[in-house]
N, C-alpha and C positions, 0 to 999 in steps of 0.2 A: 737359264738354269738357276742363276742366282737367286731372279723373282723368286722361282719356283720354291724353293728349299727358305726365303724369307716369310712367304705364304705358310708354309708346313709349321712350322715354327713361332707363329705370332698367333694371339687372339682374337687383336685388330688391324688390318690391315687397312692402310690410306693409299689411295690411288691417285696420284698428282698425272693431270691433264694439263696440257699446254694450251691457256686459252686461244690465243691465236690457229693453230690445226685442229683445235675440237678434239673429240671423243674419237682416236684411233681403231683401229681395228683390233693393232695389238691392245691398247686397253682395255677393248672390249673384253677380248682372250682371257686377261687378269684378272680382270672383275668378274669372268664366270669361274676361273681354277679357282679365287678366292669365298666364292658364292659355295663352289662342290664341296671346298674341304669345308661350310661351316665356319668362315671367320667373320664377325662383325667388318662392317667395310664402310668405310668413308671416302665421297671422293672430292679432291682438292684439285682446283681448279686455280693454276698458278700462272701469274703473269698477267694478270686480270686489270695492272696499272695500263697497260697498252694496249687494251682494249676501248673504242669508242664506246661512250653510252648515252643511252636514254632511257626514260623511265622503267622500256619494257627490259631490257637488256637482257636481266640477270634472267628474270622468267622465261623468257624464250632459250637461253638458254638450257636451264635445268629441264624444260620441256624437251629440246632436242637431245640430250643426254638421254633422259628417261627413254626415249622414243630406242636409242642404241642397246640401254639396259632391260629390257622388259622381256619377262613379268615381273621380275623383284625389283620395284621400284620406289621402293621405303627405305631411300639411303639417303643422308646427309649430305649435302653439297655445298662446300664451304666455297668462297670465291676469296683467295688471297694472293697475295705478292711478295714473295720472299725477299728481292732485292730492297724493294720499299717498306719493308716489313708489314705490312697492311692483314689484320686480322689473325695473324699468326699463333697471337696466344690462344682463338678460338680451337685451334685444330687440337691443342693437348684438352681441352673442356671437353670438347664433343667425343675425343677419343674414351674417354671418362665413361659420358654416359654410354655410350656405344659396350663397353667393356660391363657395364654394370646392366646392361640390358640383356645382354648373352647369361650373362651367371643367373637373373633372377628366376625365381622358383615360387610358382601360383601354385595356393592353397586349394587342393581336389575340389571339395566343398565350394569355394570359390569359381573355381571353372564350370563346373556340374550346372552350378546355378545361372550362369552368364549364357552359357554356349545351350544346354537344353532349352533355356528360354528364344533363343535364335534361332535353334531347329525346330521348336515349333510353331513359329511366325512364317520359317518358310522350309520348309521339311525335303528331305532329297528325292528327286524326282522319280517315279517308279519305276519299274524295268520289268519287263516281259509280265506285266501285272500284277509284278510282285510288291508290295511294299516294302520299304528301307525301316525299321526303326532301329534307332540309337539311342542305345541303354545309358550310357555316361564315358564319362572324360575325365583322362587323369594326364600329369606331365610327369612323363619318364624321368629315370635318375641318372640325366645324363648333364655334359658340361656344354653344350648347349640345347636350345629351346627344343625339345619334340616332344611327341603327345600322341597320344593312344585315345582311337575313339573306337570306342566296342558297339557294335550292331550287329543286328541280326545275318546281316548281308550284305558283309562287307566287299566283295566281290563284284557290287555292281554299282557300288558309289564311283563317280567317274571323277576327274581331274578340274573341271568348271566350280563342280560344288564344293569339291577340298580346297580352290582356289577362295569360295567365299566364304569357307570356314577360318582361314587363313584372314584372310583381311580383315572379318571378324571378331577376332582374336589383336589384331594389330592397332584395329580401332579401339577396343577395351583397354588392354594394359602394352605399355610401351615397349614395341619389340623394334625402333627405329636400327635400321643397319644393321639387322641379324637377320642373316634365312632363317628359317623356320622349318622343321619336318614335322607330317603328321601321318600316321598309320593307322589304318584300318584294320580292326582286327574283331574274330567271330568271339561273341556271348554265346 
């Protein structure tokens, strides 16, 4: 309950994993109530001195976490050790950009030009022989990231393509460790 009501109340939210037992089930839980309400999220990965390593270490890790967190898999995974202090000062840096990535606000114009140029390199697949076009993109005036894409028919864009409009969009301007929503709506 505590989590719960610390989630509700924050803008970023860090998620400390116990290197040694991995990515719990209950963290899983957190990292999705944290994902639903829309809080930037970092996850810290502590105790990471007594951990053995080898070059692959950390990679396989972050690979197995990802593998627990997915599809939102554009979060920050710090590896540090609080006893040892080991990278500590990084988690307030990252919590930083994390929090300045949730508030940023792209210029219509901006987007219009990015993402129309994307939908039409690969344009969303047809439905019952109808064609999809999509007029433009704007970022809603909210306190985090979503976004209204106006098409003719919106009703049959499915969840794949909103997923690669998303990634998209992740790959152009920095949305690291913030969900994202995006709405389909009729022109």
């Amino acid at each position: 309950m505590r989590a719960i009501r610390a989630i509700e109340h924050s803008d970023v939210c860090f998620i400390m994993i116990d290197a040694q037992l991995g990515m719990e089930s209950q963290d899983v839980n957190i990292f999705h109530l944290a994902q639903k309400n829309k809080k930037g999220i970092i996850i810290l990965v502590n105790k990471w001195d007594l951990i053995e390593k080898d070059t692959n270490t950390s990679k396989y890790y972050i690979k197995t976490v990802q593998e627990r967190i997915a599809p939102f898999t554009d979060v920050p995974i710090l590896f540090v050790s609080a006893l040892e202090k080991q990278r500590i000062h990084n988690i307030l840096i990252e919590g930083m950009k994390v929090y300045e990535n949730r508030k940023q606000k792209i210029p219509t114009s901006k987007l219009n030009e990015y993402l129309l140029e994307v939908i039409e390199k690969y344009p969303p697949p047809s439905v019952k022989g109808k064609y999809i076009k999509i007029k433009y993109v704007t970022q809603l005036k909210t306190r985090t990231p979503k976004f209204a894409i106006f098409a003719n028919l919106p009703q049959y864009i499915k969840e794949p393509y909103q997923r690669y409009l998303e990634n998209r969009l992740r790959e152009k301007f920095d949305f690291t460790g913030v969900p994202i929503d995006i709405f389909f709506r009729q022109k």
